[in-house]
C-alpha positions as CSV (number, residue, x, y, z in Angstrom):
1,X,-98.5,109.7,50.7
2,X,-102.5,110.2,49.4
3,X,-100.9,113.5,47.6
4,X,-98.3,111.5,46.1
5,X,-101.0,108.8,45.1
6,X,-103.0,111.7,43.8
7,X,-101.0,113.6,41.9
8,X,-99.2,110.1,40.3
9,X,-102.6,109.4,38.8
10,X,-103.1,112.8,37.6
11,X,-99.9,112.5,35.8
12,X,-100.5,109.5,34.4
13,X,-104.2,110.3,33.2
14,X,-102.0,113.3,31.0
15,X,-99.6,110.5,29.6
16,X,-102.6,108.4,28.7
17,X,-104.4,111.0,27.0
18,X,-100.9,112.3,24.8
19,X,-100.9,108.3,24.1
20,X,-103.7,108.7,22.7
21,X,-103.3,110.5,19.7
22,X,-101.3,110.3,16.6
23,X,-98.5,109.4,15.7
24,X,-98.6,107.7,19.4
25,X,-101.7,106.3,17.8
26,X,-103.2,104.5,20.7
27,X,-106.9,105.4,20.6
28,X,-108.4,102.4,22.6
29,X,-106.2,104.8,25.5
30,X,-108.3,107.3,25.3
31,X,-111.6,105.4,27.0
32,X,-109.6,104.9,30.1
33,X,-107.4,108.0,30.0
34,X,-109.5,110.4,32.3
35,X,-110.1,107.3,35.1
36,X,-106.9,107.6,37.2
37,X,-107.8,111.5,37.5
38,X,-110.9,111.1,38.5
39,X,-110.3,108.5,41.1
40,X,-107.4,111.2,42.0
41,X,-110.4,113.5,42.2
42,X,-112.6,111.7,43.7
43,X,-110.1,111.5,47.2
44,X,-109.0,115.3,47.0
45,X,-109.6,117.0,50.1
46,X,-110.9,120.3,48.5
47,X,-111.9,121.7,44.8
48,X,-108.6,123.9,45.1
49,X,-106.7,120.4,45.0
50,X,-108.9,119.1,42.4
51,X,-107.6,122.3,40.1
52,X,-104.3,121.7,40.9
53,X,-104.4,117.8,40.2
54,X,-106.2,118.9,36.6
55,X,-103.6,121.3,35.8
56,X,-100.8,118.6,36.1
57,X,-103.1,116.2,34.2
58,X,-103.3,118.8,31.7
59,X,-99.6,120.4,31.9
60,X,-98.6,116.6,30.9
61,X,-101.2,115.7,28.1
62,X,-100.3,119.9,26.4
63,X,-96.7,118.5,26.1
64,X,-96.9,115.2,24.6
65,X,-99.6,116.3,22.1
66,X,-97.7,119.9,21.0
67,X,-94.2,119.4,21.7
68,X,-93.9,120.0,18.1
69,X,-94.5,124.0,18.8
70,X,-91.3,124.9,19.5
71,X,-90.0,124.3,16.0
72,X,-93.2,125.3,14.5
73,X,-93.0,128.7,15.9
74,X,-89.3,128.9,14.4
75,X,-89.9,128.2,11.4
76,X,-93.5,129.7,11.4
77,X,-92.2,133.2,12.9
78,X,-89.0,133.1,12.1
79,X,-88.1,133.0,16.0
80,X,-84.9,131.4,17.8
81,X,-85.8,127.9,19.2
82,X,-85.1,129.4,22.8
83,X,-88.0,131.7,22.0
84,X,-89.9,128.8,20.3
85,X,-89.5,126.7,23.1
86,X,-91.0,129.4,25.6
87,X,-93.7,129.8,23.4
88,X,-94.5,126.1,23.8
89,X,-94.4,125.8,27.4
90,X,-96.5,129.0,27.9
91,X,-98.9,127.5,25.3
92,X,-98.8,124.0,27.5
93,X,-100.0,126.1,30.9
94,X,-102.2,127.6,29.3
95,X,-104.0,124.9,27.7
96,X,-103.2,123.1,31.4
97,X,-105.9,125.4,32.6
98,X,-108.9,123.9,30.8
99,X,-108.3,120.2,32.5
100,X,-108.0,122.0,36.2
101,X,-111.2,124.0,35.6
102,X,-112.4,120.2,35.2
103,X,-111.0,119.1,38.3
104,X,-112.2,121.7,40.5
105,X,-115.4,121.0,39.1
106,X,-115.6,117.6,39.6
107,X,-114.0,117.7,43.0
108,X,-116.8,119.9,44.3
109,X,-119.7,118.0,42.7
110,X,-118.1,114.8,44.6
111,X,-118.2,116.4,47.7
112,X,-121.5,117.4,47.6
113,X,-123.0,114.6,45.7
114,X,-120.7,111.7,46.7
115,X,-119.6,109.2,44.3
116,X,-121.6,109.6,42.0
117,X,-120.6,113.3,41.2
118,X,-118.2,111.3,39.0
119,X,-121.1,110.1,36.6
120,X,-121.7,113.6,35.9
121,X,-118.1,114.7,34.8
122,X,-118.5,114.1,31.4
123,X,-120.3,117.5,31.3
124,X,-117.2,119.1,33.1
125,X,-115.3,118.1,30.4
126,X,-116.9,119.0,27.5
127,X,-117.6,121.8,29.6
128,X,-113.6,123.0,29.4
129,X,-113.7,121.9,25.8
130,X,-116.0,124.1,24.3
131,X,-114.4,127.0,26.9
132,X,-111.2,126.1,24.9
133,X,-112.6,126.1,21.8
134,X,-113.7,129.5,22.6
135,X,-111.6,131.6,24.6
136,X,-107.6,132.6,25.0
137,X,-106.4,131.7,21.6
138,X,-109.4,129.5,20.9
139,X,-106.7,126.3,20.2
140,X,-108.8,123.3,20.0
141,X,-106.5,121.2,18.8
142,X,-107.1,117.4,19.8
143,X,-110.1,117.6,21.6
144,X,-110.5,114.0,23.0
145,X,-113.0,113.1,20.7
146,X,-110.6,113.0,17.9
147,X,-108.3,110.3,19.2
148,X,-111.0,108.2,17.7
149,X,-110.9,109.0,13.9
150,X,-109.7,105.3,13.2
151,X,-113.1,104.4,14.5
152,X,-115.7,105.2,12.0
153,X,-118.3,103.2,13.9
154,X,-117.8,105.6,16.9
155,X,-117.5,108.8,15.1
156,X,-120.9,108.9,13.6
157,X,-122.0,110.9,16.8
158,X,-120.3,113.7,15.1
159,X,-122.9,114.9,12.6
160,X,-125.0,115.5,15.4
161,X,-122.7,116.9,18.1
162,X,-119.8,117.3,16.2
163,X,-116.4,116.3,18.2
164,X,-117.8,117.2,21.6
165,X,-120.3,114.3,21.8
166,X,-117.4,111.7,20.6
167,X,-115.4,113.6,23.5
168,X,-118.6,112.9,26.1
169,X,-118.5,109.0,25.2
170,X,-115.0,108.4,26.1
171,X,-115.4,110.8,29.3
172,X,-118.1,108.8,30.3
173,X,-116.9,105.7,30.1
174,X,-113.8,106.6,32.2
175,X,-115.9,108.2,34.6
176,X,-118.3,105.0,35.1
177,X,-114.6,103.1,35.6
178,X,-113.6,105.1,38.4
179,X,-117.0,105.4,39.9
180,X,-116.6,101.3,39.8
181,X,-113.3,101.7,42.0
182,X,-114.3,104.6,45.1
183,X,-118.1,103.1,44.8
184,X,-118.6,100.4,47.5
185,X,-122.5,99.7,47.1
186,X,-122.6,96.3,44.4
187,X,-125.9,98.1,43.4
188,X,-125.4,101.5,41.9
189,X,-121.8,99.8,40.5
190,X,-123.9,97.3,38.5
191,X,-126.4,100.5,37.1
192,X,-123.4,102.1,35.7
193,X,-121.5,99.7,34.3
194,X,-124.6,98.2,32.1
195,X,-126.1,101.6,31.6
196,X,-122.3,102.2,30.3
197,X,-122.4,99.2,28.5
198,X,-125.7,99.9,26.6
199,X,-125.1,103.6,25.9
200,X,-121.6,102.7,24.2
201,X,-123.3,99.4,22.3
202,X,-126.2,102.0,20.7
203,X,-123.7,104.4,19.6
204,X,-121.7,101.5,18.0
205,X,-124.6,100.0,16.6
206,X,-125.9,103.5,15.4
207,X,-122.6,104.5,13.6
208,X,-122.3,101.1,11.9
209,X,-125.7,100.8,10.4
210,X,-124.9,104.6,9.5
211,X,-121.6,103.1,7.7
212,X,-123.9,101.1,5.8
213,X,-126.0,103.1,4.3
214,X,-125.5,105.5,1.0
215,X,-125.5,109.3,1.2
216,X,-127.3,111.7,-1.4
217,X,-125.5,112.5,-4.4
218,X,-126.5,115.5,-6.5
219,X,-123.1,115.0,-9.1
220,X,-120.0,113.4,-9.1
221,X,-116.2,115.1,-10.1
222,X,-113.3,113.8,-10.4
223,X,-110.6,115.7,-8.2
224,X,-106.5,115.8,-8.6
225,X,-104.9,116.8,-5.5
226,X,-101.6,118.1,-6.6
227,X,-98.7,117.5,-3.0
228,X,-95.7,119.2,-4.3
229,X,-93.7,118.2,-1.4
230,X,-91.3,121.5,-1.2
231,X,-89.1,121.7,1.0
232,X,-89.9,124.6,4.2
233,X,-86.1,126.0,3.6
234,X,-87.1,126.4,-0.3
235,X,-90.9,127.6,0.0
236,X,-90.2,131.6,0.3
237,X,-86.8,131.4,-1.0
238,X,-87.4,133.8,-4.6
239,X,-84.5,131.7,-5.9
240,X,-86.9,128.4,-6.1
241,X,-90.1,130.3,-6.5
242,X,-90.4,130.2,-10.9
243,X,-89.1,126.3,-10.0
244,X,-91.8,125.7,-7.2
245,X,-94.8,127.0,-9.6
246,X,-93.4,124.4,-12.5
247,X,-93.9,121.8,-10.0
248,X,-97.1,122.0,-9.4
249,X,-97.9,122.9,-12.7
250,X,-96.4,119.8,-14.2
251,X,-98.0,117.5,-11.6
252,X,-101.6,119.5,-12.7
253,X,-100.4,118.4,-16.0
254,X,-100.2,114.9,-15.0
255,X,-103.7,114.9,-13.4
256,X,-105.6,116.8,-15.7
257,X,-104.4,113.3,-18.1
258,X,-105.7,110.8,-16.0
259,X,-109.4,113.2,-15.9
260,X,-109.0,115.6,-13.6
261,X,-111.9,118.2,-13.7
262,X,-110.9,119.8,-10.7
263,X,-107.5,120.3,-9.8
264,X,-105.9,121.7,-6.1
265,X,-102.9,122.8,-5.1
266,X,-101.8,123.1,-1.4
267,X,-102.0,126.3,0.5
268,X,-99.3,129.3,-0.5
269,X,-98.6,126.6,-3.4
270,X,-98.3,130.5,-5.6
271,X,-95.3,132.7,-3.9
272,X,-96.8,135.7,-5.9
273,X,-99.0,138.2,-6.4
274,X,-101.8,136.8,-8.8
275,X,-103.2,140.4,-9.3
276,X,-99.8,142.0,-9.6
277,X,-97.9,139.4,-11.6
278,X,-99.9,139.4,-14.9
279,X,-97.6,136.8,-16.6
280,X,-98.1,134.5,-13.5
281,X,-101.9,134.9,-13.8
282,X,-102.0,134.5,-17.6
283,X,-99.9,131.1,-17.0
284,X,-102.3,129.7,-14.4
285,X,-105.4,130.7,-16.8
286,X,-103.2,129.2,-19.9
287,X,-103.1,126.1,-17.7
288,X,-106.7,125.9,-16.7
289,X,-107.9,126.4,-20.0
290,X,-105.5,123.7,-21.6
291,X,-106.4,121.4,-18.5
292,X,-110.1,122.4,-19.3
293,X,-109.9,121.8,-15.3
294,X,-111.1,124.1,-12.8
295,X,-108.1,125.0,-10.4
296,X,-108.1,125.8,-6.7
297,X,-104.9,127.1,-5.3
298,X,-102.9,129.3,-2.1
299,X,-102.4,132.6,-2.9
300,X,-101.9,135.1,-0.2
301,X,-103.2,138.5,-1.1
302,X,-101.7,142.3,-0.2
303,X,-103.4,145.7,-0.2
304,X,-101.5,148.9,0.0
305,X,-103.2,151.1,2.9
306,X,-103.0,154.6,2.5
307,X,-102.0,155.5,6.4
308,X,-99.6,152.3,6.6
309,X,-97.9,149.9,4.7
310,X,-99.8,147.2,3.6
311,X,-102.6,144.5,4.7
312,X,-101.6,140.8,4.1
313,X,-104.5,138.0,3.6
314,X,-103.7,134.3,3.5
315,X,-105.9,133.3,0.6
316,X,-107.2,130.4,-1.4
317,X,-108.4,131.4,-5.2
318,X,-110.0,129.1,-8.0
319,X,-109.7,129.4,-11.7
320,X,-112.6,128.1,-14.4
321,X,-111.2,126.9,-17.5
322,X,-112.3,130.1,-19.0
323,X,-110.2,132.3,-16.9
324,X,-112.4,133.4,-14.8
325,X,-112.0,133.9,-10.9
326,X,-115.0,133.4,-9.2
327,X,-113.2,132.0,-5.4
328,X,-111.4,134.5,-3.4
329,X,-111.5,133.5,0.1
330,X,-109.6,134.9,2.9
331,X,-108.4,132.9,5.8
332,X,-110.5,133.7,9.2
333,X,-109.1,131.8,11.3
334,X,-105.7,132.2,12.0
335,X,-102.5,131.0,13.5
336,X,-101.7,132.1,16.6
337,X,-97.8,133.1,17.2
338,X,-97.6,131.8,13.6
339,X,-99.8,134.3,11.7
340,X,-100.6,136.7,14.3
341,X,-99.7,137.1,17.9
342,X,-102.9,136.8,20.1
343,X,-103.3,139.9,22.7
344,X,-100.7,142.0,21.5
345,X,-102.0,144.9,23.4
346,X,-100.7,143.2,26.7
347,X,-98.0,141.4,25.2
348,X,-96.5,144.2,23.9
349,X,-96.7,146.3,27.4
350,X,-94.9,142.7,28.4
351,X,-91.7,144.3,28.1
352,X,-88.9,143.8,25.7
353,X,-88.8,140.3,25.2
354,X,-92.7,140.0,24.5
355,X,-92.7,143.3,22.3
356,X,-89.5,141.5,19.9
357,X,-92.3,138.5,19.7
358,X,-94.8,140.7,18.6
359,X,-93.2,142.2,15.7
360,X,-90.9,138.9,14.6
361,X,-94.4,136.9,13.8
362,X,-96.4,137.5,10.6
363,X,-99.0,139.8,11.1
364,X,-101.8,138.6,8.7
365,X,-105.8,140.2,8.4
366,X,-108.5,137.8,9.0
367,X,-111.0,137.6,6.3
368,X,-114.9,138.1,7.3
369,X,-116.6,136.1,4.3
370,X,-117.7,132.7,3.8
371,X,-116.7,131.9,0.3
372,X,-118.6,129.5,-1.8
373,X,-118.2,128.9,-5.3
374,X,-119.6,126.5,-8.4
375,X,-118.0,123.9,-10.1
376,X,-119.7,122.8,-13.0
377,X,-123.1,124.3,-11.0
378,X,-122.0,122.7,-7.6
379,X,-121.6,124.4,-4.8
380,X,-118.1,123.8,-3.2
381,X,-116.4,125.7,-0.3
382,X,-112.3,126.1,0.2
383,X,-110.8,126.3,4.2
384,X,-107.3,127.2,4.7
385,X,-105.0,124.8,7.5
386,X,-105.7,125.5,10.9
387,X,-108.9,126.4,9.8
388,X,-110.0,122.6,9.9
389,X,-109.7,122.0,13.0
390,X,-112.7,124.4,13.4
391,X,-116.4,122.5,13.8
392,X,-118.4,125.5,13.8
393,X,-116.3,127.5,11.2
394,X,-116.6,124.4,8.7
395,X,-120.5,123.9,9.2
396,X,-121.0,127.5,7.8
397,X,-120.0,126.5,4.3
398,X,-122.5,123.7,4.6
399,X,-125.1,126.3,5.5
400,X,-124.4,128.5,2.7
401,X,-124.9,125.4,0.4
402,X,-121.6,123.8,-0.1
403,X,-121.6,120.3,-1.2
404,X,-118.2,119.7,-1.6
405,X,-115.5,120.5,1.1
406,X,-111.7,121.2,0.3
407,X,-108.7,121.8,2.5
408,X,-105.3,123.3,1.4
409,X,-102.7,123.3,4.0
410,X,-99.0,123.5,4.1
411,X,-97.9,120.9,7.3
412,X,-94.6,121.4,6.0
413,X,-93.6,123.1,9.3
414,X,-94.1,120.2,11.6
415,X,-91.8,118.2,9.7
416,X,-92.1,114.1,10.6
417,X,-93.5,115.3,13.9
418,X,-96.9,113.9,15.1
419,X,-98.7,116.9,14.2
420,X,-99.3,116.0,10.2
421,X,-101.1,113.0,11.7
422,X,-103.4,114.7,14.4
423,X,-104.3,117.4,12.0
424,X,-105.1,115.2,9.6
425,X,-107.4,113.2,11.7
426,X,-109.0,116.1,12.5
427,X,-109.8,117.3,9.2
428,X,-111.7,113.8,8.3
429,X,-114.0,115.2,11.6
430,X,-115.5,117.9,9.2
431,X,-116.6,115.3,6.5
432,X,-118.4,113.7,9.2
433,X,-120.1,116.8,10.8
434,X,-121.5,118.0,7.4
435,X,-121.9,114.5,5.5
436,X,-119.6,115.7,3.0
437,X,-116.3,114.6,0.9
438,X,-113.5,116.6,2.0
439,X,-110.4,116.5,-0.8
440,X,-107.6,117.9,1.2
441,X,-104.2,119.1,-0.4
442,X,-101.4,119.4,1.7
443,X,-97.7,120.8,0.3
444,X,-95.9,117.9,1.9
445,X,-98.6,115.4,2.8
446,X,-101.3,114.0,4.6
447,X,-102.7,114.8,1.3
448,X,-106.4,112.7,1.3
449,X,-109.7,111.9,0.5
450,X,-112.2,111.5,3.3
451,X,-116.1,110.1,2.6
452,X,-118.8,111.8,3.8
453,X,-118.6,109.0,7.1
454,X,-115.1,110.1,7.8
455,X,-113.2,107.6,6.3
456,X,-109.8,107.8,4.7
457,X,-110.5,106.1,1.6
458,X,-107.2,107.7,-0.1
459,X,-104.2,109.1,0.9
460,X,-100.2,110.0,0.7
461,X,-97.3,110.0,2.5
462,X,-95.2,112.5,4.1
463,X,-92.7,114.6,2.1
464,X,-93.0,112.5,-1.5
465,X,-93.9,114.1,-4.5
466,X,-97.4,113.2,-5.8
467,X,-101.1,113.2,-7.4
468,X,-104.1,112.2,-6.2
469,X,-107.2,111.5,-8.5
470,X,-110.6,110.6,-7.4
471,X,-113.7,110.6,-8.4
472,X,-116.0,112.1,-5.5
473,X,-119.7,113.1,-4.9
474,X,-121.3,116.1,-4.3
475,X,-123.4,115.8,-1.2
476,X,-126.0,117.8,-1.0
477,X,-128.4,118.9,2.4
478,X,-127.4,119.7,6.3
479,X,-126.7,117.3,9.1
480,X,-127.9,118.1,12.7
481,X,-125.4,119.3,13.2
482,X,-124.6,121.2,10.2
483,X,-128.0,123.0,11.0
484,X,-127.7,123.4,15.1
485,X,-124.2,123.8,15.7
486,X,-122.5,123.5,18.8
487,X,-125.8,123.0,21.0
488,X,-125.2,119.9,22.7
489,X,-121.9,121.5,23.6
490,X,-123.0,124.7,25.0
491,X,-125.8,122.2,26.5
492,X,-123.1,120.5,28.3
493,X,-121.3,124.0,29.9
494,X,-125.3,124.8,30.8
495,X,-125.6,121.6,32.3
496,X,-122.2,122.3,34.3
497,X,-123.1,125.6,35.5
498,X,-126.4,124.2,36.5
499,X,-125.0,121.4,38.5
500,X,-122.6,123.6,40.0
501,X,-124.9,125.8,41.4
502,X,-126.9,123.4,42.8
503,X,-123.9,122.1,45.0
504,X,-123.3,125.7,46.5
505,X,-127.0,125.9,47.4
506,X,-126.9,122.6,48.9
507,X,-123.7,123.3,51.1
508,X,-124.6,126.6,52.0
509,X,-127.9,124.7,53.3
């Protein structure tokens, strides 16, 4: 009966947590999500039950945030959705293992400590965050912490410890709620909750007074973000793809009227080869110049290899009104099972099945430079998709003096699903993190405009053609976080180790 208790509120901490996120939406969830774990955890008999109570916890949350996988991978790598749907649950137990490695964690610290072991799981769990950030196929897709984008008065923490600290909060408050219901001393119940109370009220109070007040501005530009909206089924087709670039070059049309200086197009938004396809390149010069607009836009690049066939880039490229090209940035991060398949080496001695996988995805080269360019002599940096749900990757345009952050993506893939949503909240995360405007271009929406606090001050919707204009700053200067990266995360794994050790040594005493 306790392991049916037990694994009941395991289960129902991982439906809390998927609750929590868009286009479920419910992000007051997520400050009591991790509390019926960690009561669960709290009456395991032994660490190896902790890890499996965390492993359902996770199993749970994994498929009601990326259910939308299995379609993705179909379209994305041109798999059958039998295939797609195996790729989704394999990705779900994997991801599954980060919340156990929590639980066993926790579960031992509350065996040796007692209650109060609970008061120190926030570290666990940003503790298998930044492990997930980090290792397998480094899929940090909604972290805790960015259930809370609606917010902006609790997403301030960000620019000094990026997601992770947002993450700690709402760990910590679940934590103190379950330490309320196994503690039975009226005492130590009464620190926590007003040492709770007071830590959450600062933060609030912080981020609001932060809301308040005006960030630097070294220029201001106004931006057209061009959403196409074309269809998935027409994108590659070479039937559509002369009807596809007229699209977005009549909707560039339509912003460089209304002012555009600086005009984007979403990600892939050119289906050829700019270097190869001189009457392609000559039209998107012709149309910068006559625009007298500077224009960003997808453009995968190839390379003929001399021992094989060819190398393959995703790429994002940007136009002066004189011609010239002085972006060419390569994508680093990329897709796993999408763009390429992670640990082919071992996949491919997988046998047959796992070998087909391997050679149906796209194999794409990550790039190795940081690309900034100038825009009327600002500084602005282009990432590509996935590549915004990166903290650490993002922050390294701000280094190398970027004042102005854009995003081209194509969410095309996930259709209506919830994934448009989630990836667009965690996009507005990067404005945060560096105190800078992000313009974001998607193909088929959430096409946005996010202030340097994280807020959505423009946006469209899903699958509708359209422009955005807006007039945006350039930011300049480095946030703590910006500057430090990830140090109050790795802090937090330090912190775990640490505390972890100092259980063994006290039960082997």
């Amino acid at each position: 009966m306790i392991r049916l208790r037990g694994d009941g509120l395991a289960l129902l901490s991982g439906v809390l947590l998927a609750l929590s996120f868009p286009k479920f939406g419910r992000a007051p969830v997520a400050w009591i999500a991790l509390a019926p774990l960690l009561v669960a955890l709290a009456r395991a008999p032994g660490p190896a039950h902790g890890f499996r109570l965390g492993y359902l916890t996770g199993a749970v949350s994994s498929l009601g945030i990326v259910y939308w996988t299995a379609t993705v991978v179909v379209q994305y790598g041109g798999l059958r959705l039998g295939v797609g749907i195996v790729v989704m649950a394999m990705l779900c137990l994997a991801l599954a293992l980060f919340p156990s490695i929590f639980g066993l964690l926790v579960t031992a610290w509350v065996r040796a400590l007692g209650p109060r072991g609970l008061l120190l799981s926030p570290l666990a769990w940003v503790a298998s965050e930044i492990l997930r950030a980090n290792t397998l196929c480094n899929f940090s897709w909604c972290l805790l912490g960015y259930s809370q984008q609606p917010h902006p008065g609790f997403i301030q923490l960000a620019r000094y410890t990026a997601v992770y600290g947002v993450s700690f909060l709402l760990a910590g408050v679940s934590a103190v709620l379950a330490y309320l219901a196994v503690e039975k001393r009226a005492g130590p119940r009464w620190t926590a909750a007003l040492a709770a109370a007071v830590v959450v009220s600062a933060v609030w109070i912080h981020g609001v007074w932060l809301l308040g007040q005006p960030w630097p501005e070294a220029g201001r530009i106004s931006v057209g973000l061009v959403q196409a909206s074309i269809l998935q089924e027409n994108k590659w087709d070479p039937g559509h793809a002369l009807e596809n670039v007229q699209r977005h070059v009549e909707l560039t049309r339509r912003a460089a009227a209304r002012g555009a200086r600086l005009v984007v197009w979403p990600e892939s938004a050119v289906p050829f080869s700019f270097d190869d396809t001189p009457a392609v390149a000559e039209e998107l010069r012709g149309l910068a110049r006559d625009s007298s607009a500077y224009l960003l836009f997808g453009n995968d690049d190839r390379q003929d290899l001399p021992y094989g066939p060819y190398r393959v880039w995703v790429a994002a490229k940007m136009l002066t009104p004189r011609g010239d090209l002085p972006l060419r940035y390569h994508k680093i991060r990329l897709v796993p099972f999408g763009e390429y398949v992670p640990l082919q080496p071992v996949l491919t001695l997988g046998g047959r099945f796992t070998a087909r996988l391997v050679q149906q995805v796209a194999d794409f080269t990550p790039g190795e430079e940081y690309g900034v360019a100038e825009v009327d002599g600002h500084p602005l940096a282009a990432f590509i998709c996935y590549e915004a749900i990166f903290p650490d990757l993002v922050r390294q345009f701000t280094r190398r003096g970027a004042e102005l952050l854009v995003n081209i993506t194509n969410d095309a893939w996930y259709g209506y699903s919830s994934a448009p949503y989630q990836h667009m909240a965690m996009a507005a995360f990067r404005a945060v993190e560096n105190e800078k405007y992000l313009v974001r271009a998607a193909n088929t929406g959430i096409t946005a405009v996010v202030d340097p606090r994280g807020r959505i001050v423009e946006r469209t919707e899903l699958f509708r053609p359209a422009v955005l204009v807006r007039e945006v700053a350039f930011v300049p200067g480095n946030t703590f976080y910006a500057r430090h990266g990830d140090v109050f995360a790795w802090g937090c794994l330090a912190a775990a180790a640490a505390v972890t050790a100092a259980t063994l040594r006290r039960r082997r005493g």
